[in-house]
C-alpha positions as CSV (number, residue, x, y, z in Angstrom):
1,X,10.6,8.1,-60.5
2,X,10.4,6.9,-64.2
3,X,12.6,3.7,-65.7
4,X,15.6,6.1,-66.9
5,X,15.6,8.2,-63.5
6,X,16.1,4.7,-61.4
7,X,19.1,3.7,-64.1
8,X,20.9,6.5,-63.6
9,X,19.6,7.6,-67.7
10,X,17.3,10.3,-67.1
11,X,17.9,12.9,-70.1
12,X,16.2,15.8,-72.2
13,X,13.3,14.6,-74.3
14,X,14.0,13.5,-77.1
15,X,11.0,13.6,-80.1
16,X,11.3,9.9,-80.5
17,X,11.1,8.6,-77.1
18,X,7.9,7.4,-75.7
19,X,5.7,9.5,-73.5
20,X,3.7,8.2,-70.6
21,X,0.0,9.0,-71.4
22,X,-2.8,9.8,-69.3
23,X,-5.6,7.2,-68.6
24,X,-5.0,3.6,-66.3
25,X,-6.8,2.2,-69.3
26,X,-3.8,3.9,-71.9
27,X,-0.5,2.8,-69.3
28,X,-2.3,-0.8,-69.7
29,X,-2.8,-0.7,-73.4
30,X,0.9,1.0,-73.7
31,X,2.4,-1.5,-71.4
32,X,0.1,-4.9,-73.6
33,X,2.1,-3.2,-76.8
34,X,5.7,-3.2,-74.8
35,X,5.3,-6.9,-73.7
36,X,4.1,-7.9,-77.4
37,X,6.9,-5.9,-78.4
38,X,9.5,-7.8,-76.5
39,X,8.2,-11.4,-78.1
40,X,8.9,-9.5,-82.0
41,X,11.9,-8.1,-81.4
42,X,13.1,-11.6,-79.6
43,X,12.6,-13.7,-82.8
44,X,13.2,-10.8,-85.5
45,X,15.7,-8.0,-85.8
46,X,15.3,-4.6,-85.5
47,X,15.7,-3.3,-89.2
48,X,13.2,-6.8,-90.8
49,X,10.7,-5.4,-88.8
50,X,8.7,-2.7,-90.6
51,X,5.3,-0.4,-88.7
52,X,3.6,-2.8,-90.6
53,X,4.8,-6.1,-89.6
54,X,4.5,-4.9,-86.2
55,X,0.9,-4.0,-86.5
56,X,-0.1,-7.1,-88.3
57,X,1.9,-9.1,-85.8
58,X,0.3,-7.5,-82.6
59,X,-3.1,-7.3,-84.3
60,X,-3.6,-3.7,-84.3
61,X,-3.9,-0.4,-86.1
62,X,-0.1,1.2,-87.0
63,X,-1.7,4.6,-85.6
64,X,-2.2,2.9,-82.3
65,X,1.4,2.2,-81.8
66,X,2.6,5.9,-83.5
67,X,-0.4,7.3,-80.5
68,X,1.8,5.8,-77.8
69,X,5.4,5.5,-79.4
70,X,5.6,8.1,-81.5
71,X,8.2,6.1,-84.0
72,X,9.3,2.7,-84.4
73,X,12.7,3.7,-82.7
74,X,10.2,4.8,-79.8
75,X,8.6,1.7,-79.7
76,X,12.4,-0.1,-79.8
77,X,13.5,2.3,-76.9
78,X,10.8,1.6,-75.0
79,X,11.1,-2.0,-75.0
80,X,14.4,-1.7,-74.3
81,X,13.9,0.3,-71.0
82,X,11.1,-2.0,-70.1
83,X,13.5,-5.2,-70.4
84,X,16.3,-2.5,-68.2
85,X,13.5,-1.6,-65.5
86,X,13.1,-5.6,-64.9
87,X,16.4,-6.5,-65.2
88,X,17.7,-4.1,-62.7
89,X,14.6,-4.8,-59.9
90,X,15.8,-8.5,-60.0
91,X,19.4,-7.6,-59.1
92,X,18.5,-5.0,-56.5
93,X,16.1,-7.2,-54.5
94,X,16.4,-8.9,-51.3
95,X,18.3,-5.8,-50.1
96,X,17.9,-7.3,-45.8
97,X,20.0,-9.9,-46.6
98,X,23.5,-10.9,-45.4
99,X,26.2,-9.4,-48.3
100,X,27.1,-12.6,-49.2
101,X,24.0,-14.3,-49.4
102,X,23.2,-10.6,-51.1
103,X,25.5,-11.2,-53.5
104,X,24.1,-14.8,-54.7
105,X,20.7,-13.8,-55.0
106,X,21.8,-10.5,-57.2
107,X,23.7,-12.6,-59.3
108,X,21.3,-15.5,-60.2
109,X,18.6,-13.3,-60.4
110,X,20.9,-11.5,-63.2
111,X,21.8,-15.0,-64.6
112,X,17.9,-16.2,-64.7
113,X,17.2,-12.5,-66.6
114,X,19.6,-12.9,-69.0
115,X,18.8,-17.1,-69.3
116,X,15.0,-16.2,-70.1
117,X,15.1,-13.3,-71.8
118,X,17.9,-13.7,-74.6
119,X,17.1,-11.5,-76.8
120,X,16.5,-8.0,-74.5
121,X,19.6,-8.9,-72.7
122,X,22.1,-9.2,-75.6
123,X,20.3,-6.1,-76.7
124,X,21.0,-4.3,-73.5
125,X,24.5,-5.4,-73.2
126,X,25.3,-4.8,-77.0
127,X,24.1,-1.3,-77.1
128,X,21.2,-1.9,-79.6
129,X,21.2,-1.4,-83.4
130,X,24.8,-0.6,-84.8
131,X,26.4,2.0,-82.7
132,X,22.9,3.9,-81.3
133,X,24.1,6.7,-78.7
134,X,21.1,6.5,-76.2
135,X,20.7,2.6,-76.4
136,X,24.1,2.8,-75.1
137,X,23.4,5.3,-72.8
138,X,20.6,3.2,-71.1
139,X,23.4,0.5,-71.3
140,X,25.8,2.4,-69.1
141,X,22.6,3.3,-66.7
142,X,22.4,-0.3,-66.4
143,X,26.0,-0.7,-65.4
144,X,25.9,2.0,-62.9
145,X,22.9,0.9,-61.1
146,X,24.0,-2.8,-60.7
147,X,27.5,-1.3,-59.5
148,X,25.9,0.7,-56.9
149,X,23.3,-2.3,-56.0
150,X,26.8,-4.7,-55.5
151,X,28.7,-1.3,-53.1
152,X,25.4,-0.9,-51.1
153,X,25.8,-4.7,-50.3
154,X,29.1,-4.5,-50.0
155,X,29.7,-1.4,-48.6
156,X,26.5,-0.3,-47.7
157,X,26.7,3.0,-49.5
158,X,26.0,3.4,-53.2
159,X,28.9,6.7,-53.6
160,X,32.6,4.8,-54.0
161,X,35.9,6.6,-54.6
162,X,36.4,5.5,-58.3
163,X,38.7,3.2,-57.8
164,X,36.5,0.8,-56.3
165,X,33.9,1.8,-58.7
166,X,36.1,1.0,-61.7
167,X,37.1,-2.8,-59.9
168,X,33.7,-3.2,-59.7
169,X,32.9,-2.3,-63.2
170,X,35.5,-4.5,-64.7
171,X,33.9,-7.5,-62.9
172,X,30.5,-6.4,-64.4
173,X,32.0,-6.2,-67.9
174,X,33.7,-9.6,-67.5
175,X,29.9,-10.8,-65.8
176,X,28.7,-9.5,-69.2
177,X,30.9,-11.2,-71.3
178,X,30.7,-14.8,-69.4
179,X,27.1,-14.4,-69.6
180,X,26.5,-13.8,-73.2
181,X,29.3,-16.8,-73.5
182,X,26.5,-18.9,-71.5
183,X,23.5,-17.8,-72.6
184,X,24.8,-18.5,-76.3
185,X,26.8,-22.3,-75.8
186,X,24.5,-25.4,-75.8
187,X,25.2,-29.3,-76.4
188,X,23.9,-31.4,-79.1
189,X,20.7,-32.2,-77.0
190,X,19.7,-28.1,-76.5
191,X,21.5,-28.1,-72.9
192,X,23.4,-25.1,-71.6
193,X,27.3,-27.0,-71.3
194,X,27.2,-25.2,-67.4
195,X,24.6,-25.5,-65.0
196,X,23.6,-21.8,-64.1
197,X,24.5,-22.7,-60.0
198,X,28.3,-23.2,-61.5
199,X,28.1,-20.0,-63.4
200,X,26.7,-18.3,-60.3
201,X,29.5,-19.5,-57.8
202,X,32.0,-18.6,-60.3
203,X,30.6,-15.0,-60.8
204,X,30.3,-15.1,-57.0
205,X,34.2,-16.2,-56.4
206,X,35.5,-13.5,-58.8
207,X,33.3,-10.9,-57.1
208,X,34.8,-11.7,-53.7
209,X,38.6,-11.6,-55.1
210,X,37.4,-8.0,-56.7
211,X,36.0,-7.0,-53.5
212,X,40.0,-8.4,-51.8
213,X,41.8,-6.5,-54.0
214,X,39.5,-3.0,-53.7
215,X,40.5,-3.0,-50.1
216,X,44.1,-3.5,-50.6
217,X,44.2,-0.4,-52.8
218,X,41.1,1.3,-51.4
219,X,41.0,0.3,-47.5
220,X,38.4,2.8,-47.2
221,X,35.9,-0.1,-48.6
222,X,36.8,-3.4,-46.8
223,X,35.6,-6.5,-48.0
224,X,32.5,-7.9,-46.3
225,X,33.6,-10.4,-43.6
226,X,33.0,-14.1,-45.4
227,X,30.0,-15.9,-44.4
């Protein structure tokens, strides 16, 4: 299963999006030109970056990236998905544990992603470049996956009557939006003005009251017992 299959993205090629290619020694070279990727596009946006500048920057031919990426929007996209793929293992690890200890180690391993990799995550959340239809389609994958990573716990089923599915995306959209809040507020010395434990609990309490009010309008998905 590809990176778009497990976010819930999977859709008909497209002539700009990246192909996997054959060799070990080509998914290493491919996957070396994603991670330098990820350090450009975190320091310089999308439309100041030419083929060029990329090449220069990651010290190689421009037909080397066109071999793998096709385009520079391929190379974006793929980038992108890369940054999706790891930020949507961290929150569905640790899948043994007890819900609500579930639930802490899906949210700060969301809150560490986002705190360490500034850049992809605004990117994911914001839907790319201006208003780019599949950037916000990998978006949505995102939000689906971490909903049904947050009902297995839960619930311990991923399907949801859509109720409880649109509770649970409101508190991801309002995790989203706290988050970015975070990730951009600092004091005069560089600090972040919360801790990310506060953040976490905070995230964690509002999740729990989502998780109350599902089952008063949904009692087909009662809240997890609390530890």
């Amino acid at each position: 299963m590809n990176n778009s299959q497990q976010c819930g993205t999977d859709r008909s090629p497209d002539p700009d999006r990246p192909q996997a290619r054959g060799t070990d020694r080509s998914v290493a070279r491919r996957a070396e030109l994603i991670t330098i990727g990820r350090k450009l596009f975190a320091d310089t946006s999308y439309d100041a970056l030419s083929m060029d500048d990329i090449a220069r920057q990651a010290g190689v031919a421009k037909g080397l990236i066109y071999y793998y990426f096709k385009s520079k929007r391929g190379y974006y996209l793929a980038i992108i998905e890369d940054s999706v793929a790891d930020l949507v293992a961290r929150a569905a690890g640790d899948t043994e544990l007890p819900p609500e200890e579930r639930a802490h180690r899906t949210i700060d391993g969301y809150l560490r992603y986002a705190e360490h990799h500034q850049a992809a995550y605004r990117t994911i959340v914001s839907g790319g470049v201006g208003f780019d239809a599949e950037v916000h389609a990998i978006r949505d994958g995102v939000r689906e996956a971490i909903i049904g990573t947050i009902a297995e716990g839960a619930y311990g089923r991923r399907a949801i009557p859509p109720l409880a599915r649109t509770a649970l995306l409101g508190w991801l959209c309002s995790v989203e939006g706290i988050t970015l809040d975070w990730i951009g507020r600092a004091d005069a010395a560089g600090e972040k003005e919360l801790p990310r434990d506060a953040v976490r609990e905070l995230l964690v309490r509002t999740l729990r009251e989502t998780l109350d009010v599902i089952e008063e309008f949904e009692p087909t998905c009662p809240a997890p017992p609390r530890g």
